[in-house]
C-alpha positions as CSV (number, residue, x, y, z in Angstrom):
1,X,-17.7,22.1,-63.7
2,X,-14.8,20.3,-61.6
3,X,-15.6,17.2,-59.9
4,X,-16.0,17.1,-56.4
5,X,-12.5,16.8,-55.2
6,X,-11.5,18.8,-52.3
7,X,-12.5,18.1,-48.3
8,X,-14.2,21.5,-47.8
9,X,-16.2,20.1,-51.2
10,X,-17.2,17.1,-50.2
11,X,-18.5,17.7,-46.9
12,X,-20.6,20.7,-48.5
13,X,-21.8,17.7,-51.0
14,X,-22.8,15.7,-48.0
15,X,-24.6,18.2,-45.6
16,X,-26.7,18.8,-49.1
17,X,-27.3,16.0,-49.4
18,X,-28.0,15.1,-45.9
19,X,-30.1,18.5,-45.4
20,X,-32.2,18.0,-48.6
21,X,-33.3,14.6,-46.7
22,X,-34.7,16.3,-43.8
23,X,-36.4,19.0,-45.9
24,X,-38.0,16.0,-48.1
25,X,-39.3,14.2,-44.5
26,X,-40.2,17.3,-43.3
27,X,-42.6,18.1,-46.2
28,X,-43.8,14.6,-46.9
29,X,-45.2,14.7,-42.9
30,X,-46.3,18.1,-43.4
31,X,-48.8,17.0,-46.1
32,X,-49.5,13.2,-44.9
33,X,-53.1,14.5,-43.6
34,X,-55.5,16.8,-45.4
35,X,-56.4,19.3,-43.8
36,X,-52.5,20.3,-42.4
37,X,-53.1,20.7,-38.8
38,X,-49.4,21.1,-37.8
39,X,-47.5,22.6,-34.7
40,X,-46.3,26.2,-35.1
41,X,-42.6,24.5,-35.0
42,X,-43.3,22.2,-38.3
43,X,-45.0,24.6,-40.3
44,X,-41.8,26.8,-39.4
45,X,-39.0,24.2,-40.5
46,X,-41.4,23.3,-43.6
47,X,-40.9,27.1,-44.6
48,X,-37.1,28.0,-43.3
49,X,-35.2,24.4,-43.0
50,X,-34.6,24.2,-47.7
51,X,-32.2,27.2,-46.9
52,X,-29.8,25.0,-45.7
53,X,-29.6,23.3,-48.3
54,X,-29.7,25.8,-51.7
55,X,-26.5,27.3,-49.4
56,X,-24.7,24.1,-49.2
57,X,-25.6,23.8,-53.0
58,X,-25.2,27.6,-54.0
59,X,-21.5,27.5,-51.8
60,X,-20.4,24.2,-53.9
61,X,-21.3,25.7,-57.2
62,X,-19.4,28.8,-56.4
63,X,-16.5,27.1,-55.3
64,X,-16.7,25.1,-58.5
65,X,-18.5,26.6,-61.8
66,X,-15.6,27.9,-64.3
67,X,-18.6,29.4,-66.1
68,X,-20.1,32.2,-63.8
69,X,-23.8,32.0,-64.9
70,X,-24.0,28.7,-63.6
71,X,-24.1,30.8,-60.6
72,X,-27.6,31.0,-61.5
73,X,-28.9,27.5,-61.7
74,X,-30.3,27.0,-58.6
75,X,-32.8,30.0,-58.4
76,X,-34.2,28.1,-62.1
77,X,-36.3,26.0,-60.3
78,X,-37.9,28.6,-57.7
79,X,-38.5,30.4,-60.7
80,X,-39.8,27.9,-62.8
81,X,-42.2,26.7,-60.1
82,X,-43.4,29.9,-59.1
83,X,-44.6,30.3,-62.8
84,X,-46.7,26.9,-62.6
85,X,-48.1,27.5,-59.0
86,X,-49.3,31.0,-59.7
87,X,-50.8,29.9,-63.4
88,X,-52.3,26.9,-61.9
89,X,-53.8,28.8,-58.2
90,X,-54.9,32.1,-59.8
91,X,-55.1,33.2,-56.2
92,X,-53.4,36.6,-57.3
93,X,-52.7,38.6,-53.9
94,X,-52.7,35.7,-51.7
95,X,-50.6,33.3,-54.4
96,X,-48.0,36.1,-54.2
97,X,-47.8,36.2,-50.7
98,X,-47.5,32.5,-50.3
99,X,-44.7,32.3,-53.2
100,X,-42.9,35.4,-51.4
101,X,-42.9,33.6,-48.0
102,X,-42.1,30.0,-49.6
103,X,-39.4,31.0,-51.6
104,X,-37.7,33.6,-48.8
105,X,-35.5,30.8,-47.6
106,X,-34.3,29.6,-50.6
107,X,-33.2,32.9,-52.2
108,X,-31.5,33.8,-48.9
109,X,-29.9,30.6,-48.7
110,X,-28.4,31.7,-52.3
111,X,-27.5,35.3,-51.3
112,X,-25.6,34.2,-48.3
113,X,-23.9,31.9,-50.2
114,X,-22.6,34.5,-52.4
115,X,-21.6,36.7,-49.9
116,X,-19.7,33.6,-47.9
117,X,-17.9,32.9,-51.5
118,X,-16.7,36.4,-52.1
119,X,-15.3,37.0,-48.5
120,X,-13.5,33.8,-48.7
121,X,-12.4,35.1,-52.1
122,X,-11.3,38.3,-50.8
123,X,-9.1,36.6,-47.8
124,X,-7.7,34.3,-50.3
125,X,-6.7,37.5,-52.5
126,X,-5.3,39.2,-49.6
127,X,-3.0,36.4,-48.1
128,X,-1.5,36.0,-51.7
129,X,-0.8,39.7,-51.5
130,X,0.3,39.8,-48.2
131,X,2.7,37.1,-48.9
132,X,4.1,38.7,-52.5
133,X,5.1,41.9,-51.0
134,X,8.5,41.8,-49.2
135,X,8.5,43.3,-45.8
């Protein structure tokens, strides 16, 4: 993988990183007191918000994995948690459901990033065309 080198690159890097903050404050006030007792507004951000950041992520790897199945590394850990959390809960129906909802976010944080890189592929392609064909 290239280093972090370009602007568009490095401000991806930092709204990450900056995003992945909130997400962590977020869920660390979410689960301060037992039982949660939150407002409809936190339990919503503590769901949604960790898209932001797996498409800042996703977008940067795009733009900078040589190998394409790198592509791939960010769904691993939704993946890999999803495994422990329904072994350890054995709620089946209702463990499903919660995984499905949790993971929502994250997965279309990754999917949009996709379609954002191959657009931005695509216009690339076409200005080099348009600008190798005399006219």
């Amino acid at each position: 993988m290239r280093a972090v080198k370009g602007r568009t690159d490095k401000r991806l890097f930092c709204i990450f990183l900056l995003s992945m903050a909130i997400y962590v404050v977020i869920f660390a006030t979410c689960f301060v007191e037992l039982p949660v007792n939150r407002p409809p507004w936190h339990i919503a951000l503590l769901f949604y918000f960790h898209s932001i950041p797996m498409f800042c992520l996703q977008l940067l790897l795009c733009r900078l994995a040589k190998l394409r199945w790198r592509l791939l590394v960010p769904l691993a850990p939704i993946v890999l948690i999803g495994v422990v959390f329904l072994s350890v809960v054995q709620w089946d129906l209702l463990g499903c459901v919660l995984y499905l909802v949790w993971c929502a976010a994250p997965v279309l944080g990754c999917v949009l990033a996709w379609a954002v890189w191959a657009v931005e592929r695509l216009v690339k392609r076409w200005r080099r065309d348009t600008r190798q064909t005399p006219g």
